[in-house]
Each structure stands twice: as structure tokens, then as C-alpha cells.
Backbone as CSV, one residue per row, in Angstrom:
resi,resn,N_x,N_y,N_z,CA_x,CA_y,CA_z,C_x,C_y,C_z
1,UNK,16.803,8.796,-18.981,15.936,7.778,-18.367,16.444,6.389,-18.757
2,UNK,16.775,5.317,-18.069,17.210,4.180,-18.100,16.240,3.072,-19.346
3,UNK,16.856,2.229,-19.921,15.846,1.767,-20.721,15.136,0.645,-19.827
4,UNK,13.973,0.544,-20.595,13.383,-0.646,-19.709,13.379,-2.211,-20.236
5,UNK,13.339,-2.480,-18.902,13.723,-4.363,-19.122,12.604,-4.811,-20.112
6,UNK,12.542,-5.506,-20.969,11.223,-6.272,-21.219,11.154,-7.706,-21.070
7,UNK,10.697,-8.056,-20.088,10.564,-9.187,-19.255,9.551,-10.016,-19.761
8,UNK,9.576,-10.962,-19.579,8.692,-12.546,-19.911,7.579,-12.543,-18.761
9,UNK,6.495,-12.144,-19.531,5.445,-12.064,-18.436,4.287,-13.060,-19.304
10,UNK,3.875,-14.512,-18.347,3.346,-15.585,-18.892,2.906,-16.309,-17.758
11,UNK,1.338,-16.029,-17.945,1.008,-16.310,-16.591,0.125,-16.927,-16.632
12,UNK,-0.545,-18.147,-15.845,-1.587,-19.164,-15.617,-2.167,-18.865,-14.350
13,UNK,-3.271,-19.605,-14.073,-3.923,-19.101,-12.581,-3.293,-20.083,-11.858
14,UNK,-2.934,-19.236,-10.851,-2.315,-19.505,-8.980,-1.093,-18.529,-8.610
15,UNK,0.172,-19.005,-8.494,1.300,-17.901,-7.784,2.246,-18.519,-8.646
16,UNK,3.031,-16.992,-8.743,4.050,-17.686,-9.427,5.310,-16.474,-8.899
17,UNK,6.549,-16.660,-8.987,7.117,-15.736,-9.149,7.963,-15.250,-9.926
18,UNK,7.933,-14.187,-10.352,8.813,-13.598,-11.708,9.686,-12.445,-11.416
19,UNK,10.736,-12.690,-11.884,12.008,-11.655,-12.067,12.060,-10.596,-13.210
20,UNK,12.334,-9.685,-12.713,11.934,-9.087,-13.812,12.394,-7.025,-13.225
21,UNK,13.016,-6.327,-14.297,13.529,-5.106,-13.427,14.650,-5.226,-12.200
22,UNK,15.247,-6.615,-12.315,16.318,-7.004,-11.320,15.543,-6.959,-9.514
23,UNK,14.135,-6.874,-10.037,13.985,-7.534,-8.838,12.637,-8.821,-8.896
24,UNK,12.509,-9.575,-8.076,11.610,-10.756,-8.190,10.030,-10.565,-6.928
25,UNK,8.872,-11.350,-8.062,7.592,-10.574,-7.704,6.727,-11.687,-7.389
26,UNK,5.854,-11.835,-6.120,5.293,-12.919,-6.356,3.920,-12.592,-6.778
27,UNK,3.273,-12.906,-7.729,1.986,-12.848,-8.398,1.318,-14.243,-8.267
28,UNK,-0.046,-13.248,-7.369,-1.003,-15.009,-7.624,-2.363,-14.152,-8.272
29,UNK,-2.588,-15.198,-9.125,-3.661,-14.754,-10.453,-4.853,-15.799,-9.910
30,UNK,-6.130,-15.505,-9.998,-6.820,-16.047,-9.620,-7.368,-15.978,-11.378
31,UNK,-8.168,-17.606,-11.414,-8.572,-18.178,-12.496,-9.447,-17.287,-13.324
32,UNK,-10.229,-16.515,-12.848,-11.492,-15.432,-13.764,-10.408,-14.187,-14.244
33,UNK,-9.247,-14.034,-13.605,-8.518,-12.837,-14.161,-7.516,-12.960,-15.296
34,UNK,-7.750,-14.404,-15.793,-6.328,-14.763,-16.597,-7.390,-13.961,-18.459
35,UNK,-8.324,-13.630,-18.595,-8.219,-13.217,-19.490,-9.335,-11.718,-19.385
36,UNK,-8.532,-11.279,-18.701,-8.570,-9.588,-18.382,-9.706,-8.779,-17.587
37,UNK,-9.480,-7.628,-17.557,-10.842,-7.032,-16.645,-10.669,-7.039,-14.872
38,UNK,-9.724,-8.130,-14.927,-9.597,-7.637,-13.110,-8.675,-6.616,-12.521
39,UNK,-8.475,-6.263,-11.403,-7.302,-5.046,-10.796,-6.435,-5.881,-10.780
40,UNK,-5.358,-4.686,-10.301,-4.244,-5.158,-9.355,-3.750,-4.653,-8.398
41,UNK,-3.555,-5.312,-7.168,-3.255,-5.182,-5.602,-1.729,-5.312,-5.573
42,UNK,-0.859,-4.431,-5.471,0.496,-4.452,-4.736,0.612,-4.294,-3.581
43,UNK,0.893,-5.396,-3.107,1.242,-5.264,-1.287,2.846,-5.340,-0.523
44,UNK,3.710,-4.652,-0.562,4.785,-4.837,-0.323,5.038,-4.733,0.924
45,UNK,6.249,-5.477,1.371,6.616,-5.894,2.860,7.898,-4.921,3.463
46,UNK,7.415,-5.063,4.458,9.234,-3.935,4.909,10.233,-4.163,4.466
47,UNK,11.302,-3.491,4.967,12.197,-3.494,4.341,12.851,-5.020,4.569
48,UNK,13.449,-5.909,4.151,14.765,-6.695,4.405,13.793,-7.831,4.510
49,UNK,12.505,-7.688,3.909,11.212,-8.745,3.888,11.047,-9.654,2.882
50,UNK,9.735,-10.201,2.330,10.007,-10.587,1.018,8.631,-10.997,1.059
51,UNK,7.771,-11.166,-0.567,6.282,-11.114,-0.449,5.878,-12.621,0.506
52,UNK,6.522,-13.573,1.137,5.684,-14.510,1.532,5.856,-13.879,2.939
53,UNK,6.809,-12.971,3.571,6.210,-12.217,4.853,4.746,-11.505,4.841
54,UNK,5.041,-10.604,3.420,4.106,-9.546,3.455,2.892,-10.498,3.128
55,UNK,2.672,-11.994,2.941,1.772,-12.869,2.995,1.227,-13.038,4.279
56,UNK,1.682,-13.452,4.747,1.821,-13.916,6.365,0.746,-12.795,6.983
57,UNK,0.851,-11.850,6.874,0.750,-10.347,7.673,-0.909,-9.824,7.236
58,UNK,-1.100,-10.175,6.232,-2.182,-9.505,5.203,-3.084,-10.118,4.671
59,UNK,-2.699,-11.558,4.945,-3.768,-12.021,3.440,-4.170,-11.731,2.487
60,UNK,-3.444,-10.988,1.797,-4.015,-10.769,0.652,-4.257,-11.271,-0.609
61,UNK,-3.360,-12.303,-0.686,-3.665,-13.147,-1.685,-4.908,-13.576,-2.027
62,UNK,-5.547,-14.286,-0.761,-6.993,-14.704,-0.913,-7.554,-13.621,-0.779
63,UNK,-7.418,-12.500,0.019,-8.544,-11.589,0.231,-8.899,-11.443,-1.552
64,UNK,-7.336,-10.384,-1.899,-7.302,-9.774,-3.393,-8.151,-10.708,-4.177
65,UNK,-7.504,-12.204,-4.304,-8.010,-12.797,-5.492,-9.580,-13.039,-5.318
66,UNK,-9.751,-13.121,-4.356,-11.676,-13.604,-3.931,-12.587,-12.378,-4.701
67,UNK,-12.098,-10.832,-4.474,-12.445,-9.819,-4.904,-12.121,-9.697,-6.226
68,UNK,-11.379,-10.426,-7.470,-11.326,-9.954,-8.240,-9.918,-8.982,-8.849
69,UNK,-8.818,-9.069,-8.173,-8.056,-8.329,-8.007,-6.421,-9.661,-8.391
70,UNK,-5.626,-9.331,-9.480,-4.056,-9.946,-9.211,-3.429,-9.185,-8.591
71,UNK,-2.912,-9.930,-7.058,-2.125,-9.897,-6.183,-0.234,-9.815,-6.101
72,UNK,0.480,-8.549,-6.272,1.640,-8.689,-6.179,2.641,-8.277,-5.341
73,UNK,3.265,-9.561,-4.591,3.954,-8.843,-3.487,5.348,-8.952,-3.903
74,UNK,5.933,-7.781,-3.728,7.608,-7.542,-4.245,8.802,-8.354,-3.156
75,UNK,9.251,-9.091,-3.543,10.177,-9.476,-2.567,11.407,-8.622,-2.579
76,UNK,11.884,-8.277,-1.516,13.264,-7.766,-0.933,14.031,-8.090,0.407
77,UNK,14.523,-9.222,0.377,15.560,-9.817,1.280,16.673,-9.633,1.056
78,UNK,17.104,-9.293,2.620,18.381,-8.762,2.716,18.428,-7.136,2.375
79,UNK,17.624,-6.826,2.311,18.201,-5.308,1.800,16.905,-4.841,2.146
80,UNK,16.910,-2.917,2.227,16.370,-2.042,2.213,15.417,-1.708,0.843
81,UNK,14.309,-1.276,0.852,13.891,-0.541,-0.617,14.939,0.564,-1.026
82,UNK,14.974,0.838,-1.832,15.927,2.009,-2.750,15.069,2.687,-3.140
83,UNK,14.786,3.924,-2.605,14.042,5.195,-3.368,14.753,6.180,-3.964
84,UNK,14.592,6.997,-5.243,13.252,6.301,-5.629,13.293,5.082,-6.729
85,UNK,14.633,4.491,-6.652,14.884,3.937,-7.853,14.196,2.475,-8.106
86,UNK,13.508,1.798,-6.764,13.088,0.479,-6.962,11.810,0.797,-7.063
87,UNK,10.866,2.180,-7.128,9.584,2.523,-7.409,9.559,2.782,-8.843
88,UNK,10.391,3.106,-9.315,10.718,3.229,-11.380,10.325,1.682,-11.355
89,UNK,11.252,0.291,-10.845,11.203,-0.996,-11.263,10.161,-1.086,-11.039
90,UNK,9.227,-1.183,-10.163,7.708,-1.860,-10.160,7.351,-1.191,-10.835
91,UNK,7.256,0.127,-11.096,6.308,1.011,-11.880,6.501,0.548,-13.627
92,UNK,7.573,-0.217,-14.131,8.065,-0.704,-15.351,7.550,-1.891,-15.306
93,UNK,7.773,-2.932,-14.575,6.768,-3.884,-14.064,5.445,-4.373,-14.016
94,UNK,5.044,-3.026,-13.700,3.520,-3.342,-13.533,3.175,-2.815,-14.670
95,UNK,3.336,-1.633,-15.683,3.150,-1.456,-16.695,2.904,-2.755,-17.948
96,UNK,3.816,-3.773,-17.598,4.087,-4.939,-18.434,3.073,-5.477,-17.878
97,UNK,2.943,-5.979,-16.534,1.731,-6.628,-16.382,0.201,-6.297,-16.890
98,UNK,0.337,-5.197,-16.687,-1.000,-4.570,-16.647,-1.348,-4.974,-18.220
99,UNK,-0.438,-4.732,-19.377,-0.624,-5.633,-20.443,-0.815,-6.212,-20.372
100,UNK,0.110,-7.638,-20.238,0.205,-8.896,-20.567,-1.264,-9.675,-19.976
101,UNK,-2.179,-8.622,-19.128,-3.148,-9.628,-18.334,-4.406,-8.962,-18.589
102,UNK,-4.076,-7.366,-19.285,-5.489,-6.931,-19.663,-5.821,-6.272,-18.395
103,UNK,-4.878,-5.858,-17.426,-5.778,-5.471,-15.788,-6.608,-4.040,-16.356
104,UNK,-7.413,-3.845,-15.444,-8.520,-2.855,-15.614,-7.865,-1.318,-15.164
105,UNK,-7.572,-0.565,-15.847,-6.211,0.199,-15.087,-6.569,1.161,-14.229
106,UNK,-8.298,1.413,-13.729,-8.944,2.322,-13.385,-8.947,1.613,-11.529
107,UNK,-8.365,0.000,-11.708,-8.133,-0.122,-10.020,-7.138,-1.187,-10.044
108,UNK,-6.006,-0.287,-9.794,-4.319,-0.599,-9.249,-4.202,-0.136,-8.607
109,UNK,-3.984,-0.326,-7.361,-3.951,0.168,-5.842,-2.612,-1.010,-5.377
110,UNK,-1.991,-0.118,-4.470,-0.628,0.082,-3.151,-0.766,0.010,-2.177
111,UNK,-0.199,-1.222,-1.510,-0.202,-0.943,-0.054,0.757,-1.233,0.646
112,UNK,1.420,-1.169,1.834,3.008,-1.645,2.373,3.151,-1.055,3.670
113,UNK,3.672,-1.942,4.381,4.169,-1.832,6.079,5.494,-1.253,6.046
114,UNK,5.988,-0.164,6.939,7.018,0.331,7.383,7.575,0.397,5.763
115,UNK,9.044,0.189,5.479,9.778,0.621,4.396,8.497,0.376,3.400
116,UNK,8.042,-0.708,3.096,6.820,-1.099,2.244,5.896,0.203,2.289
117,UNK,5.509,0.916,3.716,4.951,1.928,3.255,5.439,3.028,2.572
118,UNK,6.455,3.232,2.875,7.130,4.315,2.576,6.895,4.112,0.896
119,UNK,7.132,2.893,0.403,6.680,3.037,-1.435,5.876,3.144,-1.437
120,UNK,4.579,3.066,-0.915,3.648,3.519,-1.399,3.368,4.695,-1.007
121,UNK,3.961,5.263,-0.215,3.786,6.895,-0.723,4.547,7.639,-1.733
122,UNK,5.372,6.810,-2.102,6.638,7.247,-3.048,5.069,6.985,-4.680
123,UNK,4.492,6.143,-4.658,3.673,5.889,-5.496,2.889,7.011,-5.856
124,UNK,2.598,7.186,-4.544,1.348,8.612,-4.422,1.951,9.641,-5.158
125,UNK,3.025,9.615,-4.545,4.100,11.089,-4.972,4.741,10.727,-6.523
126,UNK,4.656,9.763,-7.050,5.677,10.428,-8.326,4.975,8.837,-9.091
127,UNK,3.739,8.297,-8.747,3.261,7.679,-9.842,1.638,7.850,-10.156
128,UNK,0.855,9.133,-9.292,-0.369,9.163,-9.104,-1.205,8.740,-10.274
129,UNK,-0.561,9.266,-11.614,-1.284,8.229,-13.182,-1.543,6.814,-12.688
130,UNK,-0.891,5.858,-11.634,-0.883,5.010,-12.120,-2.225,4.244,-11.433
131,UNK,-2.094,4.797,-10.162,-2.773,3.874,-8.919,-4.180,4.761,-9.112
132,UNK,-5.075,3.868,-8.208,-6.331,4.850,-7.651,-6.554,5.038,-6.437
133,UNK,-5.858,4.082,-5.352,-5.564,4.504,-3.772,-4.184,4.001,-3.069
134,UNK,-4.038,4.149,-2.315,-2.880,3.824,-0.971,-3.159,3.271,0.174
135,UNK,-2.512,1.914,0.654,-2.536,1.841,1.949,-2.107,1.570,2.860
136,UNK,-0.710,3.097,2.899,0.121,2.596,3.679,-0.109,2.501,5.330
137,UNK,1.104,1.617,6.071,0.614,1.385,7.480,1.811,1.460,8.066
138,UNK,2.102,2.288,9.336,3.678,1.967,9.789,4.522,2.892,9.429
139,UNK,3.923,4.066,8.566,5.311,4.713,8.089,4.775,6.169,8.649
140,UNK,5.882,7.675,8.089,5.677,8.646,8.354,6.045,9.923,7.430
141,UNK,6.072,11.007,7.766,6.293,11.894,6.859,7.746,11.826,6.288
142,UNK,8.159,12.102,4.932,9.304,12.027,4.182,10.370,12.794,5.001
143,UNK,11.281,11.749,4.916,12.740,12.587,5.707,13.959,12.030,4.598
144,UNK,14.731,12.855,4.653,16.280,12.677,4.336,16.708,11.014,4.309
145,UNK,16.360,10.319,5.429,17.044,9.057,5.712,15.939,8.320,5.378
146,UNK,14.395,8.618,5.483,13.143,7.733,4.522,12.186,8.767,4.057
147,UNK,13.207,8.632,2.364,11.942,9.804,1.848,10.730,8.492,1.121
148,UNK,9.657,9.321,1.093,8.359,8.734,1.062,7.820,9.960,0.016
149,UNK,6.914,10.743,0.526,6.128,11.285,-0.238,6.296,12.676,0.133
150,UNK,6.301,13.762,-0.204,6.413,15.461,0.495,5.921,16.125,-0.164
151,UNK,4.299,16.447,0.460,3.283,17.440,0.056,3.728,18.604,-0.127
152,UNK,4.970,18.848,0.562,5.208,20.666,0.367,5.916,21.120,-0.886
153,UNK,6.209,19.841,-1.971,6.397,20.455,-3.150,5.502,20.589,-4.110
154,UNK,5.264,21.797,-4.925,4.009,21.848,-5.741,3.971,20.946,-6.935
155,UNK,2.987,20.224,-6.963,2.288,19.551,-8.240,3.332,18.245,-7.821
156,UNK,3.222,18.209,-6.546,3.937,16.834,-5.949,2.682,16.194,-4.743
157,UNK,1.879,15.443,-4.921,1.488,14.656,-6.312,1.213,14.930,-7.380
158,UNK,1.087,14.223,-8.281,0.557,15.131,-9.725,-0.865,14.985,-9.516
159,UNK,-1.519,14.316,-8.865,-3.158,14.470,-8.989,-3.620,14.010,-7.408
160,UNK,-4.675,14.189,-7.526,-5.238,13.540,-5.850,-5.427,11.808,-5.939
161,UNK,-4.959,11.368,-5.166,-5.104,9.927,-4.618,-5.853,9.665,-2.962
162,UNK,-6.984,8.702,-3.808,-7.710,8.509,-2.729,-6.215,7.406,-1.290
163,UNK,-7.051,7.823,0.419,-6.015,6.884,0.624,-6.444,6.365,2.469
164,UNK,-6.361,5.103,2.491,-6.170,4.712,4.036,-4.783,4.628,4.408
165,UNK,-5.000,5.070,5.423,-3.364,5.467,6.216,-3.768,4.887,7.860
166,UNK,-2.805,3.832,8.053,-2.843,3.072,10.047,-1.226,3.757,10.464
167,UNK,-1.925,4.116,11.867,-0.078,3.623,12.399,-0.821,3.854,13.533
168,UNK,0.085,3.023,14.348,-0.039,2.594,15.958,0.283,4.299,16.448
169,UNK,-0.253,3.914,17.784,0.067,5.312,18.374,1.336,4.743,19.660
170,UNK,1.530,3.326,19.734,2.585,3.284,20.662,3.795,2.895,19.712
171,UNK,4.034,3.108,18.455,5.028,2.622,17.481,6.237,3.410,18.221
172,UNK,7.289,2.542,17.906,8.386,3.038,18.260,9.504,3.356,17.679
173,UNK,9.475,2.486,16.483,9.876,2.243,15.237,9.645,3.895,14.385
174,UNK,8.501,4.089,14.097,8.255,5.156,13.834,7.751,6.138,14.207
175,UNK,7.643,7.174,14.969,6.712,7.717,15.819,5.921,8.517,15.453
176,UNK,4.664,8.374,16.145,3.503,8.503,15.787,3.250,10.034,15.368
177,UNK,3.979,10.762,16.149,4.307,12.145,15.662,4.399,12.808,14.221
178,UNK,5.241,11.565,13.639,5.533,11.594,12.250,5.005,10.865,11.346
179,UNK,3.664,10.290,11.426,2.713,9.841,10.935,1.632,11.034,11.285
180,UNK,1.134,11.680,12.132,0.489,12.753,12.207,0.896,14.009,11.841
181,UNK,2.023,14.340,11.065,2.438,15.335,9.992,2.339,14.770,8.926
182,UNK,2.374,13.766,8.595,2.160,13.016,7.159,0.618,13.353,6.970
183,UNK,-0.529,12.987,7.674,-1.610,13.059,7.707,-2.178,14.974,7.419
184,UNK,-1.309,15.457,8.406,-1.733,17.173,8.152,-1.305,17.470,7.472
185,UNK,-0.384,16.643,6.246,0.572,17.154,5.168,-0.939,17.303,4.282
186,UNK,-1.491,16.209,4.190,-2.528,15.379,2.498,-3.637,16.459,3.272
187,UNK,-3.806,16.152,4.314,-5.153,17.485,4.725,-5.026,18.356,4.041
188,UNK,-3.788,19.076,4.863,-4.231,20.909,3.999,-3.687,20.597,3.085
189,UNK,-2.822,20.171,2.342,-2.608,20.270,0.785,-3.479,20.058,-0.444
190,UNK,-4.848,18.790,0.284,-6.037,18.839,-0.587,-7.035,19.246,-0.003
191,UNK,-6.733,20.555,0.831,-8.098,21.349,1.403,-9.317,20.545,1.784
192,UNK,-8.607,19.563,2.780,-9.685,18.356,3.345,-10.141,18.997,4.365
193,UNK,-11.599,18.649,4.204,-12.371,19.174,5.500,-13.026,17.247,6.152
194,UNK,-12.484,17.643,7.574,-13.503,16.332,8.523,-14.463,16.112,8.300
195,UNK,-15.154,14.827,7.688,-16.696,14.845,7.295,-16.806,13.587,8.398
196,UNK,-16.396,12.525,8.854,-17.098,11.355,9.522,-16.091,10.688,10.388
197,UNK,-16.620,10.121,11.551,-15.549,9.631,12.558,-16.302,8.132,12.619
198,UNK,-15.354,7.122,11.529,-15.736,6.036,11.164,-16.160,5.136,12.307
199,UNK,-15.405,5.212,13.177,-15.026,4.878,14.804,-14.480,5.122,15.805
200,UNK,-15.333,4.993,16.943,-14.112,6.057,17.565,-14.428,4.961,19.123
201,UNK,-13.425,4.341,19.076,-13.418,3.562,20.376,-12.430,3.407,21.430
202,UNK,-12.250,3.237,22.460,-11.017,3.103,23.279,-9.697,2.914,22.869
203,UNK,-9.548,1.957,21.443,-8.391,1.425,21.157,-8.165,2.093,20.161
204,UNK,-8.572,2.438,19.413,-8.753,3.095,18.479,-10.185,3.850,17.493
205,UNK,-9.105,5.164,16.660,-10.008,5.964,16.272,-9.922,5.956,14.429
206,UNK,-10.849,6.432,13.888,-10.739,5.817,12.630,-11.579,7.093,12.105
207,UNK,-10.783,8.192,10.998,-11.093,9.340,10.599,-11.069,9.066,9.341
208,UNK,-12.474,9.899,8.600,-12.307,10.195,6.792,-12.362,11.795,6.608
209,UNK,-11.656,12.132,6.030,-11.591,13.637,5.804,-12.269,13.316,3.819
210,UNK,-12.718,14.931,3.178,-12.856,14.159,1.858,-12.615,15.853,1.432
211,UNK,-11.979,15.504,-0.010,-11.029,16.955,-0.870,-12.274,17.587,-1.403
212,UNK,-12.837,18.635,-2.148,-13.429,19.541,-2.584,-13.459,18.527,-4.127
213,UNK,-12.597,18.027,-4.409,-12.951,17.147,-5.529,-13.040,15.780,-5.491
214,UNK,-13.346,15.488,-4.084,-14.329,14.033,-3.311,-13.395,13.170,-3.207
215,UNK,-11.649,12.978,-3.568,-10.979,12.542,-3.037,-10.872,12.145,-1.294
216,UNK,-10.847,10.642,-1.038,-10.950,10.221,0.607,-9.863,10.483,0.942
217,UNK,-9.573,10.710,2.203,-8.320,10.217,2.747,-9.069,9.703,4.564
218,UNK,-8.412,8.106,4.513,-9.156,7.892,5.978,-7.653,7.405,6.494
219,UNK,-8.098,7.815,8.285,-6.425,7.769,8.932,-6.993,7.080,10.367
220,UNK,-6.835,5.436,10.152,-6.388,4.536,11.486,-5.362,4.793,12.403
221,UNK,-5.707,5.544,13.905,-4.493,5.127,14.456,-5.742,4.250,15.741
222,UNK,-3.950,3.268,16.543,-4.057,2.384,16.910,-3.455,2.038,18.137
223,UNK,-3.703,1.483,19.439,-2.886,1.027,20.667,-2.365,-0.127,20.832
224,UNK,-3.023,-0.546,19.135,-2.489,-2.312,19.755,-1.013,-2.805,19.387
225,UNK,-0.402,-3.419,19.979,0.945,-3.727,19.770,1.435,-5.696,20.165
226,UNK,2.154,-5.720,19.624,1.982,-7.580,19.577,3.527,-7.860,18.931
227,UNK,3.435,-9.450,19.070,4.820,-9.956,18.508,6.116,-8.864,18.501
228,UNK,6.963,-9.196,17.746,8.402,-8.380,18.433,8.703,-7.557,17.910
229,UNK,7.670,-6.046,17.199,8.098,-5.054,16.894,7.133,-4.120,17.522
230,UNK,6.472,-5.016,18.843,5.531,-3.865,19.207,4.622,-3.836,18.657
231,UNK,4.096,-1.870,18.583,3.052,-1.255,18.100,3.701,-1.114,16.648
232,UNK,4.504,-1.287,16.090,5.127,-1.238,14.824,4.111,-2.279,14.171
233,UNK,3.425,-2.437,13.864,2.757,-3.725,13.616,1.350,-3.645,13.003
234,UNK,1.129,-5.058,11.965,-0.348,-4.936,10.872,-1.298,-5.637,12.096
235,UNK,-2.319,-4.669,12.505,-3.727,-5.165,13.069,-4.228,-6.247,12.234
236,UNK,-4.613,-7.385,13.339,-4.996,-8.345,12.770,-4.434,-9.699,12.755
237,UNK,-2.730,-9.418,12.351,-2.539,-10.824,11.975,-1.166,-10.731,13.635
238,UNK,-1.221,-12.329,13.533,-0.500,-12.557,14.461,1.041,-13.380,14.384
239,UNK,1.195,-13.383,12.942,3.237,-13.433,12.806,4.087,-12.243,13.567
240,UNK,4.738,-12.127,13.315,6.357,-11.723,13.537,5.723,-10.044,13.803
241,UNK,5.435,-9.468,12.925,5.259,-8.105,12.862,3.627,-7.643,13.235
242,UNK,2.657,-8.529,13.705,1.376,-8.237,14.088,1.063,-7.859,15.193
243,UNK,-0.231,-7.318,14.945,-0.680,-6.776,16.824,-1.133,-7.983,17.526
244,UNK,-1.999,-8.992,16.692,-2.395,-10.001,16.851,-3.575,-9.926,16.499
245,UNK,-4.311,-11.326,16.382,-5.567,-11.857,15.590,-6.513,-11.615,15.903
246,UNK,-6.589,-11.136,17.759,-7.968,-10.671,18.068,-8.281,-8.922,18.170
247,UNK,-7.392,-8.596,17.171,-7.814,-6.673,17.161,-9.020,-6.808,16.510
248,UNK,-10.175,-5.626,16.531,-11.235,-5.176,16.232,-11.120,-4.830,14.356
249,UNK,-9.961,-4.520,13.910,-9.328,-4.434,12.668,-8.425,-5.325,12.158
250,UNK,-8.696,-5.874,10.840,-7.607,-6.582,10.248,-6.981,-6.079,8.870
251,UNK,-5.680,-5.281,8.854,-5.462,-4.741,8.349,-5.840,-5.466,7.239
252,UNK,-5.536,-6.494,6.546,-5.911,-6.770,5.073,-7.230,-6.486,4.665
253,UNK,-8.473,-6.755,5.403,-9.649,-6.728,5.421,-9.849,-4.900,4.814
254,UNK,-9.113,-4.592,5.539,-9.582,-3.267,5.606,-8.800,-2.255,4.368
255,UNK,-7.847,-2.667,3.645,-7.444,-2.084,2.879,-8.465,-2.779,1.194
256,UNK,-8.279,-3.773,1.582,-9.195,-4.598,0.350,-10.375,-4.124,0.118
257,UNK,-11.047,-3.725,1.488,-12.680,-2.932,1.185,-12.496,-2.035,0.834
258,UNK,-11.590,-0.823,1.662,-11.042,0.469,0.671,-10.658,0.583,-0.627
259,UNK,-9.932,-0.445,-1.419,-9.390,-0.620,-2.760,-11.143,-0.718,-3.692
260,UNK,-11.630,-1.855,-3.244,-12.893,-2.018,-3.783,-13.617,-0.553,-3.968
261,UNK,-13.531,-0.068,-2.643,-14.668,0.798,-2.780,-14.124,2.557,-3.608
262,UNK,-12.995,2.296,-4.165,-12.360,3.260,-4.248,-11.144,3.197,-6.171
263,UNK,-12.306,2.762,-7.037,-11.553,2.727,-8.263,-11.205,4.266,-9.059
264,UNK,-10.091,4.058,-9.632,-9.925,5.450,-9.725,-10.717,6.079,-10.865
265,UNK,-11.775,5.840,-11.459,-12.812,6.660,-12.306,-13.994,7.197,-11.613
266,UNK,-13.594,7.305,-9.774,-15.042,6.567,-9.378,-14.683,7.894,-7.726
């Protein structure tokens, strides 16, 4: 096992960004969290992105910090995520943070668009100690060329993780096909039975299934498609990669209430 960096983690309230594990993080600390007790929100951006995209897309900065939560989005420009080796770096990372700030370790929650999702299922799959939910959007079941997460190996996850899961149903980028084996993967593997159909409207439908040991798993899919990746795209916001501002869902909104409502002692 590689040794780990020990990085200079020194932090005041607002954003800052820090290097650290050879890769660089933007953290914004909101003023009530600088001396401990709040979560932490990782929101990472696709691939070849960097956290002031995955800003743009999510809001999460303000959402996270309003709730109580330090906000960290991983930058990666120019390049692809590396699995699983850049999920070890945050996972070394956030370990340090989670010190250095006192976070509450019972709600550290993941979330990430396209490659961004794909770590956070890589999270699910080989860091479940760490987090208490997921929310990835955009991605699909683990393959050869984007492995992510693969229910069909045993005691892969090591525990149940609660989780919201979106993907467009006109994505093209990823197809929707392979986001709906990802979904029947976490079903039968945690013997989820259908309990509630959150919504169910023209544009979209919005499912919670729940495990025998009350683990959620809820699964957004979606028609809306916008700006220049299509249906590839975060409901809600209207940059580069959004469906746009007037969907019925905004993805940040909606992962932030899930994180809240979903600490992992709970």
C-alpha cells in the first residue's frame, strides 16, 4: 500500500484550494463549521472538469454550506479520473480533513456527474466505511473501459449505502440501458423491494426501493436534455452540461435533501 501524503490542511471560513495527494481540492468552509461537528459534501465534476465546473452545475457550495455541511469539489483538468487509484487520493484526503476540521463522520456523502459519477460509485464499492450516501448522476453499470462499482462481486460493497441515482433517459453519452442495470444491480443485491413512487410525471419518474435493513436507494430518470451534451446533463442548472433552469428538479437541491435526510447512523 503506497504511503500517504501528509498534507497541510489549515483552514479559515470561505474557499480555498488545497493540493494535496497530487491532486488539488476546492473546499469552501462555512463559518459555524471551522470548529467541528459539521459534514462533508464531495461533489466531483466529469471527467477533464474541475470543481468550479462542478460549481457552476450544482450549487453546492451554498446549498452544502447553508445546511451545515464542508463542501469539496476535486478538480481534474485535462485529464480523465484514474480508477481506482484517484479514489485511494481523496479517500487519504478526506481522512486528513475529516481531522483537521472535526467533521461529524456519521455524514460524508458523494456525489458526481458522468466520470464524477463513476467515483462515486467507486466510493460505494471500495470505501462504504467511509460515506453514508451517493449521488451519482450520468453514469452506468461498471465496464472494462469505466469501472465504477460491480454488485456481482461478493462483499463488494462492504456494507449497504444509502443512495440517489439520475440519468436522463435520452443520454447519449451514456445509455440509459446501462444505468438501468446499475439500478437492478443495488436492487437485487440488497433484496430491495418497491415501497413508493416519489413522482411520477410525464417528464419524469422518481422511484425509492428500501433493503430489509432500511437502506434507500431512490432512482431519477429523466427526458430533459439542454446545452451541448444533451440529455447527458445535471437537471436544473443551465451551463455547459445542464438540462436547464426551468426542470421540475434541481439536481443540487435534490441530492443535498437526500444527504440531510440520510446520515449514516440513521
Amino acid at each position: 500500500m503506497a504511503a500517504v501524503e501528509e498534507c497541510v490542511l489549515a483552514f479559515g471560513a470561505g474557499l480555498s484550494t488545497v493540493e494535496c495527494e497530487g491532486l488539488a481540492f476546492d473546499v469552501a468552509v462555512p463559518e459555524n463549521c471551522i470548529e467541528g461537528s459539521c459534514g462533508v459534501i464531495v461533489d466531483v465534476p466529469g471527467g477533464r472538469e474541475d470543481g468550479e465546473a462542478a460549481e457552476l452545475h450544482t450549487g453546492m457550495q451554498e446549498l452544502g454550506n447553508a445546511a451545515g455541511y464542508v463542501v469539496v469539489q476535486p478538480d481534474n483538468p485535462g485529464r480523465w479520473w484514474a480508477y481506482p487509484a484517484d479514489s485511494v487520493r481523496m479517500r487519504s484526503f478526506l481522512d486528513q480533513l475529516i481531522e483537521a476540521l472535526e467533521v461529524d463522520q456519521n455524514r460524508v456523502h458523494i456525489g458526481g456527474h458522468s466520470a464524477g459519477g463513476n467515483m462515486a460509485w467507486v466510493f460505494v464499492c471500495d470505501h462504504a466505511d467511509l460515506i453514508a450516501s451517493a449521488a451519482p448522476i450520468g453514469t452506468g453499470a461498471s465496464t472494462e473501459e469505466d469501472p465504477s462499482c460491480d454488485f456481482d462481486i461478493p462483499g463488494h460493497p462492504s456494507e449497504e449505502v444509502d443512495i440517489f441515482f439520475a440519468h436522463g433517459r435520452n443520454d447519449s453519452m451514456v445509455p440509459f440501458e446501462s444505468a438501468l442495470a446499475q439500478r437492478d444491480l443495488v436492487v437485487t443485491t440488497w433484496n430491495m423491494t418497491e415501497t413508493e413512487i416519489l413522482a411520477d410525471e410525464p417528464t419524469y419518474l422518481w422511484t425509492r426501493w428500501t433493503s430489509p435493513q432500511g437502506t434507500v436507494f431512490e432512482f431519477l430518470e429523466f427526458d430533459w436534455s439542454g446545452g451541448s451534451l444533451g440529455g447527458h446533463c445535471y437537471p436544473g442548472a443551465s451551463a455547459t452540461a445542464g438540462c436547464g433552469s426551468d426542470t421540475p428538479v434541481h439536481y443540487g437541491e435534490a441530492a443535498v435533501d437526500f444527504y440531510i435526510a440520510h446520515p449514516k447512523d440513521e
